[in-house]
C-alpha positions as CSV (number, residue, x, y, z in Angstrom):
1,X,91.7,121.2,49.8
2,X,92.4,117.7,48.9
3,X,90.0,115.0,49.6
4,X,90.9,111.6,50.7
5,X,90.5,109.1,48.4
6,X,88.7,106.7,51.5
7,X,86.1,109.8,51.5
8,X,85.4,109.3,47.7
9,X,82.7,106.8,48.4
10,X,80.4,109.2,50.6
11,X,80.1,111.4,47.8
12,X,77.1,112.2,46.7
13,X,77.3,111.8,42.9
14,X,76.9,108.5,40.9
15,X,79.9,106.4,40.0
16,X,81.5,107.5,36.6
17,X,80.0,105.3,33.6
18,X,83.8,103.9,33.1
19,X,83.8,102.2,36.6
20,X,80.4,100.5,35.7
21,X,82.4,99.1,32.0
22,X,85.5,98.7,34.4
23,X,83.2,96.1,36.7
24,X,81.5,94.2,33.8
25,X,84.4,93.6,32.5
26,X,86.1,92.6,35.5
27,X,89.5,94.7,35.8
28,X,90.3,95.1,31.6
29,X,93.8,95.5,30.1
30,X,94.7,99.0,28.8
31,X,96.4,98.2,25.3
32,X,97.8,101.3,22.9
33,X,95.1,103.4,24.4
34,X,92.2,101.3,24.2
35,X,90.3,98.8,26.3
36,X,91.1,95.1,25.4
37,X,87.0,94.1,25.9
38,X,86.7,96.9,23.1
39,X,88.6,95.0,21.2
40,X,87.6,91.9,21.7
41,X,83.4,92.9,21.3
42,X,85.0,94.6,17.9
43,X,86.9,91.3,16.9
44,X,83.3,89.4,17.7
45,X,81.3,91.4,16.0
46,X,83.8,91.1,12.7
47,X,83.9,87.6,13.3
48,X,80.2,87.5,12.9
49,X,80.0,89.6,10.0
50,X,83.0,87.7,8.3
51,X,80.7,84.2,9.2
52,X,77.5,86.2,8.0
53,X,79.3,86.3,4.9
54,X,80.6,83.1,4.9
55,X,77.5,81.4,4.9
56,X,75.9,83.8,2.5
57,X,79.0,82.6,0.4
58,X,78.3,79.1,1.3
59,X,74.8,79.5,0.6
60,X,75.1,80.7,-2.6
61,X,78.1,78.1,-3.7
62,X,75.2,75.0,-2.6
63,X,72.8,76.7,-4.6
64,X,74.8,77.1,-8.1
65,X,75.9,73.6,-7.0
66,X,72.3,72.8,-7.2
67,X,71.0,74.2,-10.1
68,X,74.0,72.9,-11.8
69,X,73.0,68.9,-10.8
70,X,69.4,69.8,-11.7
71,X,70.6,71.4,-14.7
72,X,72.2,67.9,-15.3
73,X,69.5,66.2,-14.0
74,X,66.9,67.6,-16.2
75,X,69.7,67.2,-19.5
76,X,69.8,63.8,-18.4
77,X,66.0,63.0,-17.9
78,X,65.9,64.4,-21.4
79,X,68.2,62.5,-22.9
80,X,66.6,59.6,-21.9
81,X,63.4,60.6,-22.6
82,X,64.8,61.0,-25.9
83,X,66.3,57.0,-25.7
84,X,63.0,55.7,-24.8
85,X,61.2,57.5,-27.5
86,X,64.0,56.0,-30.2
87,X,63.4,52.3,-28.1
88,X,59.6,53.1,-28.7
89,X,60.0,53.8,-32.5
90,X,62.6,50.3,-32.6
91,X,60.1,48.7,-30.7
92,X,57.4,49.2,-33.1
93,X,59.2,47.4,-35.7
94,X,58.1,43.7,-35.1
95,X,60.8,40.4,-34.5
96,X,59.6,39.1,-37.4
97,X,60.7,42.1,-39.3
98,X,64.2,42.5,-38.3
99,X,64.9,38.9,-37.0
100,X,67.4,38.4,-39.7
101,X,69.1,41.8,-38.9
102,X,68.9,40.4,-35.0
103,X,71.0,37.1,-36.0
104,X,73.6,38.9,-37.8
105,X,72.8,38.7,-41.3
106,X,75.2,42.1,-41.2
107,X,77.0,41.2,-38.6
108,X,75.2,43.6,-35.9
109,X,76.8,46.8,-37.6
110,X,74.7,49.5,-35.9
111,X,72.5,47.3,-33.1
112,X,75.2,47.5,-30.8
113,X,76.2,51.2,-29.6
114,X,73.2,52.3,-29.2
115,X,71.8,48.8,-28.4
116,X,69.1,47.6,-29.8
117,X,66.3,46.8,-27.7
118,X,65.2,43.8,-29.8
119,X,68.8,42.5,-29.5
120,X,68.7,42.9,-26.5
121,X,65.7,41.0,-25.4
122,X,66.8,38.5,-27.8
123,X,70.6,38.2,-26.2
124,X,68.8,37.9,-22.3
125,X,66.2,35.1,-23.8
126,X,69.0,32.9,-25.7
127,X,71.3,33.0,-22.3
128,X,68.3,32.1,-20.2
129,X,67.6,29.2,-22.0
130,X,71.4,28.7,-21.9
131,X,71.1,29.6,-17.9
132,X,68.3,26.9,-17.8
133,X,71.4,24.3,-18.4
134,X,72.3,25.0,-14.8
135,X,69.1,25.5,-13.4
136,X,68.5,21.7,-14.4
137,X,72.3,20.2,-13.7
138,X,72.2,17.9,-10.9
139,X,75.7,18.7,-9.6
140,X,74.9,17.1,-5.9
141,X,77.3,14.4,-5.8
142,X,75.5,13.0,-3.2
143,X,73.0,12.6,-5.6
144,X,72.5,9.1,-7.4
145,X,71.5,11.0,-10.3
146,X,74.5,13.4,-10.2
147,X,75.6,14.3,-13.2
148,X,72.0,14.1,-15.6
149,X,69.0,16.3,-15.6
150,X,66.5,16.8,-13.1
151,X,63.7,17.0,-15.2
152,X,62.2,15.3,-17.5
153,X,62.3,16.5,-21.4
154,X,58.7,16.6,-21.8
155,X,58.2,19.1,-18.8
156,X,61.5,20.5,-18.9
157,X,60.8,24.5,-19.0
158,X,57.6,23.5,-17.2
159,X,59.3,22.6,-14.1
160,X,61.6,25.6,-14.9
161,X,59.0,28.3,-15.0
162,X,60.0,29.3,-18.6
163,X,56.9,28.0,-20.4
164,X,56.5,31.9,-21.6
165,X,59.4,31.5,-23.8
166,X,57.5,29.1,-26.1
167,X,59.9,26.0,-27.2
168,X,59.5,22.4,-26.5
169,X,62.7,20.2,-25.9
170,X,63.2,17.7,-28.6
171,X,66.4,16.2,-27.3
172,X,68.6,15.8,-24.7
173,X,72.4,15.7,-25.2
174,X,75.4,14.1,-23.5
175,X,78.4,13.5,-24.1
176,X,81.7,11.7,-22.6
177,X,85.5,12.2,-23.1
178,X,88.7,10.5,-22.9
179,X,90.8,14.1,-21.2
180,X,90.3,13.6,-17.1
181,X,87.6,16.6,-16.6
182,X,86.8,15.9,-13.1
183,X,86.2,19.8,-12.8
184,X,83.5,19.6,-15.4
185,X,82.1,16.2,-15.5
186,X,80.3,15.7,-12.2
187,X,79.7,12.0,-11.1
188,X,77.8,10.7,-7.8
189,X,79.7,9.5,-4.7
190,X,77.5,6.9,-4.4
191,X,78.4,3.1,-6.3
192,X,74.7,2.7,-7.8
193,X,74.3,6.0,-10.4
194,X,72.8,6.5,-13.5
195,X,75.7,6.5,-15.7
196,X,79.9,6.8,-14.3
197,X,80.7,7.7,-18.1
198,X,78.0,10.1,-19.6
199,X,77.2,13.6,-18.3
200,X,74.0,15.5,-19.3
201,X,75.0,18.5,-21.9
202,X,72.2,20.3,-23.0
203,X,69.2,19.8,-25.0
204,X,67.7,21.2,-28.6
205,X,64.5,22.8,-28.4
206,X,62.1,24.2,-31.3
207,X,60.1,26.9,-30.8
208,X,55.8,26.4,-30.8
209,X,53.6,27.4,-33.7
210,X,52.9,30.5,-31.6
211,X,56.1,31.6,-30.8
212,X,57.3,30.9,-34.0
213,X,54.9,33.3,-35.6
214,X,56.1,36.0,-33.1
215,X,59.6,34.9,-34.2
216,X,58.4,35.4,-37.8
217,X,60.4,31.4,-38.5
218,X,60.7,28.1,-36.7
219,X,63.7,28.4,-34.7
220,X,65.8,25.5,-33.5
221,X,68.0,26.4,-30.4
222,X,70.9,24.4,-29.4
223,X,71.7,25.4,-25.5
224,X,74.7,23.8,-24.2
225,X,75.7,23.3,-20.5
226,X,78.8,25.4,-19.6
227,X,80.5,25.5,-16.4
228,X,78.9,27.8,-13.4
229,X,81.5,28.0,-10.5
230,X,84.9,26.2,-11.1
231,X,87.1,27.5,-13.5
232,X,89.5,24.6,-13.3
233,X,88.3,23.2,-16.7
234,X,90.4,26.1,-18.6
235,X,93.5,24.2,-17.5
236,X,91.9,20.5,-18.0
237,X,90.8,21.3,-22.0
238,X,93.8,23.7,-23.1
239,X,96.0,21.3,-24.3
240,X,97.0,22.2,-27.9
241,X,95.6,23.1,-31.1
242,X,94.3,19.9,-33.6
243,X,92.8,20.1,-37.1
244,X,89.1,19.8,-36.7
245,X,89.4,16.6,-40.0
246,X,91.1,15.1,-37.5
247,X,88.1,13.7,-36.1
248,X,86.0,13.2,-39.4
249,X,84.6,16.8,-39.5
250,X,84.6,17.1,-43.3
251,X,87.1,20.6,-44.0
252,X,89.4,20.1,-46.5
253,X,91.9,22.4,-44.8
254,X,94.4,20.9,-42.7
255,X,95.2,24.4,-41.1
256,X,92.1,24.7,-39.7
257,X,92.7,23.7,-36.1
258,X,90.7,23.9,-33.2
259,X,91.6,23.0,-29.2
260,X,91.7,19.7,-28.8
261,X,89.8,19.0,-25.5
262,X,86.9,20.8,-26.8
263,X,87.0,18.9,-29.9
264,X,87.4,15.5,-28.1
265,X,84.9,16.7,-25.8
266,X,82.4,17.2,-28.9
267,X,83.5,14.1,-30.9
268,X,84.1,11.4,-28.6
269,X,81.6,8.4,-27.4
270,X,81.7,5.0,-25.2
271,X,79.4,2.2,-27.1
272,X,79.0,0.5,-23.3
273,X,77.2,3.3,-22.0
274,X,74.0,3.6,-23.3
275,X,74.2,7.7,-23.1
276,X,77.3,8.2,-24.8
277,X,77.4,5.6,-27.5
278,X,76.5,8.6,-29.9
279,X,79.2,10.9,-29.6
280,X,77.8,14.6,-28.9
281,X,78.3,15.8,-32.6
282,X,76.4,12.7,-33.7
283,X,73.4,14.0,-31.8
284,X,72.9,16.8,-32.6
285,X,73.7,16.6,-36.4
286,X,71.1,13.6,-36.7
287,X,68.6,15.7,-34.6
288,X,69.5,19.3,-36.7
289,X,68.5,16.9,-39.7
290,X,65.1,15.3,-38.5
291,X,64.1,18.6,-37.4
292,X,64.7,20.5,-40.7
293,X,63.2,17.5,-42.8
294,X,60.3,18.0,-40.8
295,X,60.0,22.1,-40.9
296,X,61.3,21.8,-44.3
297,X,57.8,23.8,-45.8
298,X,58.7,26.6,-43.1
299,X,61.4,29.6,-42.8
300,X,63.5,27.9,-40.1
301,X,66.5,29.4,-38.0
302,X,69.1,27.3,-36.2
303,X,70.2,29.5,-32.9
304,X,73.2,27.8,-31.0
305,X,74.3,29.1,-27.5
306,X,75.7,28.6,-24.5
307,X,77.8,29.6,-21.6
308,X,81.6,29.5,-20.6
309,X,82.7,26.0,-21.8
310,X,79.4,25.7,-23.3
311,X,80.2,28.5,-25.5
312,X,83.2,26.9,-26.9
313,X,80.8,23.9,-27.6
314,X,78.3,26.5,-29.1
315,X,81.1,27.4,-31.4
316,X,82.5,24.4,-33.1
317,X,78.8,22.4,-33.3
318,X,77.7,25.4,-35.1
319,X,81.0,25.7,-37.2
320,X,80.1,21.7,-37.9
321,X,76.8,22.4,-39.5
322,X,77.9,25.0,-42.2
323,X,80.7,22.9,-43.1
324,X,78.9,19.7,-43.5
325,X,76.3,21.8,-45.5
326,X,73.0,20.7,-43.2
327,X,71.8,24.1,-43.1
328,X,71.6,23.9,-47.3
329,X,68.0,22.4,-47.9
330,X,67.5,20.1,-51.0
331,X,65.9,23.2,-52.6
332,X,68.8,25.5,-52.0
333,X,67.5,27.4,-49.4
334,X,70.4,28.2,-46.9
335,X,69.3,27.8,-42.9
336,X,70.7,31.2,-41.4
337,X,73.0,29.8,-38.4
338,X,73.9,32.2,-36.0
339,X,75.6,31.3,-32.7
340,X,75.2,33.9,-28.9
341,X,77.7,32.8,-27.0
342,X,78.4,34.0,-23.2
343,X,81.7,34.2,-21.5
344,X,83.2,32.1,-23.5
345,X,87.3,30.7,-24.5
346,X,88.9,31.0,-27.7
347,X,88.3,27.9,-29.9
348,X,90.7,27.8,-32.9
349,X,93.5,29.2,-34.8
350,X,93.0,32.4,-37.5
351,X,92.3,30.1,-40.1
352,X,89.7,28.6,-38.1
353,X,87.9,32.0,-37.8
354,X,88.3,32.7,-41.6
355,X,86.9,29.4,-42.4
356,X,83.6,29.7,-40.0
357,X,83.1,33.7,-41.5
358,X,83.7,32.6,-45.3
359,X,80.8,29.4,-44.6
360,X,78.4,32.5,-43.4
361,X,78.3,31.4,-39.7
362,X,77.6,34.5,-37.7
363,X,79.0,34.9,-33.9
364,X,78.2,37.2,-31.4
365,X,79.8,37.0,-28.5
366,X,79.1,39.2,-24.9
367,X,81.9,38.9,-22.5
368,X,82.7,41.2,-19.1
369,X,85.8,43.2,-19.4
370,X,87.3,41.3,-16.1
371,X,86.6,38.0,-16.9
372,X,89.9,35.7,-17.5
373,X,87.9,33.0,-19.8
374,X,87.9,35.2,-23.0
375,X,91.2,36.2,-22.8
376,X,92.3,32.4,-22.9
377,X,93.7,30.1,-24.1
378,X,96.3,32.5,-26.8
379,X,97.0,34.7,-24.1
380,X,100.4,36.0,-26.1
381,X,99.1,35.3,-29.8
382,X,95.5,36.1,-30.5
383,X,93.3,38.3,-32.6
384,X,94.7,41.9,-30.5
385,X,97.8,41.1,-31.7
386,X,99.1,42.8,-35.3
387,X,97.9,40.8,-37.9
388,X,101.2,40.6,-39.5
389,X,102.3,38.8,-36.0
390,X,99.1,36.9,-36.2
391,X,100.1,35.4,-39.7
392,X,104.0,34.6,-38.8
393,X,102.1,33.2,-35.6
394,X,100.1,31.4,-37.4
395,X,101.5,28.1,-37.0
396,X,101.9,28.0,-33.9
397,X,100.3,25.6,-31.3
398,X,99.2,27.9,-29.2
399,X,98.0,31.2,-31.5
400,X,94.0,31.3,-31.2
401,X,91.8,33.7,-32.3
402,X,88.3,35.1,-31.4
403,X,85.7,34.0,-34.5
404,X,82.6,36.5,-34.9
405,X,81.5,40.2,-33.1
406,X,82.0,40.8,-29.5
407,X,80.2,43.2,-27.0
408,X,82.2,44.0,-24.0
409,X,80.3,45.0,-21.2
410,X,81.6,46.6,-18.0
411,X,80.1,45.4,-14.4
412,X,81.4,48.6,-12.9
413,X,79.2,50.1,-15.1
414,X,75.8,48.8,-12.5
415,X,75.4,50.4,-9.5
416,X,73.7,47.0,-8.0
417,X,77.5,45.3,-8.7
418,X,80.4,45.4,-6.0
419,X,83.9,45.5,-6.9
420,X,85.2,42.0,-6.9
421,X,88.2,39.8,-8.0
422,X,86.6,37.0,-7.8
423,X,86.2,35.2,-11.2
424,X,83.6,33.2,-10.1
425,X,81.7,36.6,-10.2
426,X,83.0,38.3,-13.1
427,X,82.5,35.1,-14.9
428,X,78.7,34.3,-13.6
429,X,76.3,34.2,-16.7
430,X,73.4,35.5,-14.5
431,X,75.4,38.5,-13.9
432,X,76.6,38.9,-17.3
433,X,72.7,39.0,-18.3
434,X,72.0,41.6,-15.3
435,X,74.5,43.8,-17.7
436,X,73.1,43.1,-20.9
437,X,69.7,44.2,-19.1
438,X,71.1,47.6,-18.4
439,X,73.5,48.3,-21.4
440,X,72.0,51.0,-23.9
441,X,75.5,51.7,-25.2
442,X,78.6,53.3,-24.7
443,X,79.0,56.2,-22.0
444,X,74.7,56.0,-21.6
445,X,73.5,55.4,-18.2
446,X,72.9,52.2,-16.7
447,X,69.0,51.6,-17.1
448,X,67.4,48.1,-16.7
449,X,65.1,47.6,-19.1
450,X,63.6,44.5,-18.9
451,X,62.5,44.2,-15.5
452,X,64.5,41.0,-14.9
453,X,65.4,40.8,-11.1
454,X,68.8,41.9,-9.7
455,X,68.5,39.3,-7.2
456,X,69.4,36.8,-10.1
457,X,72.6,37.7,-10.1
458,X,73.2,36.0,-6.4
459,X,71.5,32.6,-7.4
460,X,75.3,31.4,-7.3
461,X,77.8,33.8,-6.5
462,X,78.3,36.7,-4.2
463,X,78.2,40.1,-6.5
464,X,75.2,42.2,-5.4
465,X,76.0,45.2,-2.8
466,X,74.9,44.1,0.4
467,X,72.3,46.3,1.1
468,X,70.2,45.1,-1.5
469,X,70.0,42.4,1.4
470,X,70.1,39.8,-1.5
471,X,72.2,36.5,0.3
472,X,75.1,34.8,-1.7
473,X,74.2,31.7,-3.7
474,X,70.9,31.4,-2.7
475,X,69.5,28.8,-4.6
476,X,69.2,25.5,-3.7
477,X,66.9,22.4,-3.6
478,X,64.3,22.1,-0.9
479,X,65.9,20.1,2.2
480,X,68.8,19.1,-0.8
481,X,65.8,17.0,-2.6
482,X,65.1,14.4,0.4
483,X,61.2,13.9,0.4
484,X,59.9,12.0,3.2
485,X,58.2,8.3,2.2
486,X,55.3,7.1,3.3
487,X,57.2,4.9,6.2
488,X,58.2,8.9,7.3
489,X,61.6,8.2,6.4
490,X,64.1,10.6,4.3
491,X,64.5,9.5,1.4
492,X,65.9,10.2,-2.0
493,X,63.0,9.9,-4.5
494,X,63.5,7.9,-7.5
495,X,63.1,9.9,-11.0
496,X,61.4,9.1,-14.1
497,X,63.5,7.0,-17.0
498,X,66.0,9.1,-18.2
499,X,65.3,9.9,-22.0
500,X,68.3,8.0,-24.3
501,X,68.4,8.3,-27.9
502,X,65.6,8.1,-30.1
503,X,65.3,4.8,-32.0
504,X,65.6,6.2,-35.8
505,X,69.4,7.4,-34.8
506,X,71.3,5.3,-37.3
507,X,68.7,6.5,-40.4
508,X,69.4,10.2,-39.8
509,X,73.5,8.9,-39.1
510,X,73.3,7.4,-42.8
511,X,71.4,10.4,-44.5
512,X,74.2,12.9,-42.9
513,X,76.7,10.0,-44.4
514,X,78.2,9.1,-40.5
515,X,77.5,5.9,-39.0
516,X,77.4,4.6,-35.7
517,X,81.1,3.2,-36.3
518,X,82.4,6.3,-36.9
């Protein structure tokens, strides 16, 4: 007998176990014989067991990742373990050891790649005192005194906090020119200055008794003023190439040629003013003189340096020495001259070069890969060029060439240093020291070594990575050097007598066979 289905729910037995699945899964679709939930819980349980193994995969990926970077890391930590212990068995050998090795007497062959740690605490000590050029500029031109040095020579690296490099200054230089260099030579907007023809240059300092038996000689450091932001000068000095007896330097080559705005910058002097009536090269040479007549019992060293501009003036005042023979003492001793110049231009011709290397003049020069001023002036005809192109070249007024060593260094190479295209940044001396700090050599990490402070690098330019929270160009005078007077009025303060030229100048002119009317 056949049972309605509208009876079917007052039977007595328990709904079949496919009606309970049916009403979980709310009405499923049938598909090739199979419930689609099935399916699907199958699919999600394969999806889960295909992510299980994922992420076990993943898992164990990260962790041969790992071991891999700590495998590096530890190869790494060894290899510098292995640096410092070579730095600590250099270190033991004393300055006064190796100081000749330091200034080139073979021409840095193996102190650069690796690098030396002595050289390189020499290299960051000569451009500070070159820095310290800046640090004392007054460049205010609303400064009466714009132009000169803020401090006096007596307490010169006193004022400057650089006491612990052990020199005293023994002269102050200036120097004036006939080229318009209103990019370089600062003057005051105000009608009463100091001088409106003269512009403070640098200074020569001699080391202490102390530091000079650290040094292991008396060293006499010539630290010209180069040019920290503006790089306008390249195009107000490149003018064209002159011989350097052209202006009474005594070489008795006439090929020997040198850029004439540094030259006339170096050469030339104004009798009215009473700063400049000694032409720069007169200053020194009378003062390179005095101060080897008066060391002349002692081992003595003459270090010239300087930055940029200053370089190039670093350059040809050392060149000047060796050729007028000061550094030969009257009992044949030969002064080692050795010149560390920073960022700096080309200076001469080929012959040039040949004629400062064959006089024993040493050169070594650090420069950062992206900086324009090295590479000028010869852009086209320079030292990378074949030398059989550089001799047919030769002649030409605008063929330069390098003189000396150079260490290229690489400010991609820091991770404190932004990329930048600004030259005033690439260009920066402080930065340029940041790198020496860190260079150990060729494809080595970047390590600082000395423990001189990143934040330098932003004393005048904007290069540090901005979370180092280090603000661009930070240093400047205290409320711009106003003081208030007594009255409670700004003022600005009047400074000490500027130091001139000492009064035995025309003696030491004679004895070096110049005279003032030269």
């Amino acid at each position: 007998m056949a049972i309605p289905l509208s009876n079917t729910a007052l039977l007595p037995f328990p709904k079949p176990r496919q009606a309970t699945i049916r009403s979980q899964t709310q009405n499923p679709i049938r598909f090739l014989g199979q419930e689609f939930s099935d399916l699907t819980t199958r699919s999600r349980n394969n999806n889960i067991c295909r992510r299980a193994s994922s992420k076990a995969s993943d898992s164990l990926t990260s962790i041969i990742t790992e071991l891999e970077k700590e495998r590096k890391r530890n190869e790494e930590e060894d290899e510098e373990e292995n640096e410092m212990d070579i730095a600590k068995q250099q270190s033991k050998q004393r300055l006064t050891d190796v100081w000749r090795e330091i200034h080139g007497e073979d021409d840095w062959v193996g102190l650069l790649d690796p690098m030396d740690p002595i050289l390189r605490s020499e290299l960051i000590r000569y451009g500070e005192m070159a820095q310290a050029c800046y640090d004392a500029f007054d460049f205010d031109p609303f400064s009466k005194y714009c132009g000169s040095c803020r401090f006096t020579r007596r307490k010169f690296f006193q004022d400057l906090e650089m006491t612990h490099h052990g020199y005293e200054v023994s002269r102050y230089l200036y120097a004036t020119a006939n080229l318009n260099l209103q990019n370089f030579f600062k003057k005051s907007r105000w009608p009463k200055m100091w001088s409106n023809k003269a512009n403070w240059m640098g200074y020569v300092a001699v080391s202490d008794d102390e530091t000079s038996k650290r040094l292991g000689r008396r060293d006499i450091t010539v630290s010209w003023r180069g040019t920290v932001t503006q790089l306008e000068w390249i195009s107000d000095l490149m003018d064209y190439l002159t011989p350097v007896s052209s202006n009474k330097i005594p070489c008795p080559d006439p090929s020997v040629k040198v850029e004439y705005g540094f030259l006339d910058l170096y050469t030339d002097k104004d009798e009215s003013c009473r700063f400049c009536k000694y032409s720069a090269r007169e200053q020194i040479l009378t003062e390179i003189k005095r101060l080897l007549q008066k060391y002349s019992n002692e081992e003595v060293s003459i270090t010239v340096t300087g930055h940029s501009l200053g370089s190039a003036l670093a350059t040809l005042s050392a060149y000047d020495i060796v050729e007028t023979g000061l550094n030969v003492l009257p009992d044949g001793r030969v002064v080692p001259v050795s010149v560390f110049s920073f960022s700096g231009p080309r200076v001469g011709n080929v012959r040039f070069k040949e004629r400062a290397e064959s006089l024993g003049l040493k050169v070594l020069r650090v420069v950062a890969v992206n900086d324009p001023v090295p590479k000028s002036p010869g852009i086209f005809f320079n030292e990378n060029i074949a030398p059989t192109l550089l001799k047919l070249a030769e002649g030409l007024p605008w063929s330069y060439c390098h003189v000396g060593v150079e260490l290229e260094l690489d400010h991609r190479n820091s991770p404190f240093l932004k990329e930048t295209n600004d030259p005033a940044c690439t260009h920066n001396l402080e930065a340029l020291l940041h790198l020496i700090d860190g260079y150990h050599g060729k494809g080595h990490r970047f390590v600082l070594s000395s423990g001189r402070d990143p934040a330098l690098v932003n004393k005048s330019c904007d290069f540090l990575k901005d979370h180092h929270l280090v603000p661009p160009n930070w240093r400047q005078d205290e409320n711009k050097g106003m003081i208030r007077n007594n009255e409670g009025r700004w003022i600005q303060p009047e400074r000490p007598k500027l130091d001139e030229h000492p009064d035995d100048m025309h003696i030491h002119l004679k004895q070096i066979g110049l005279s003032s009317s030269d």
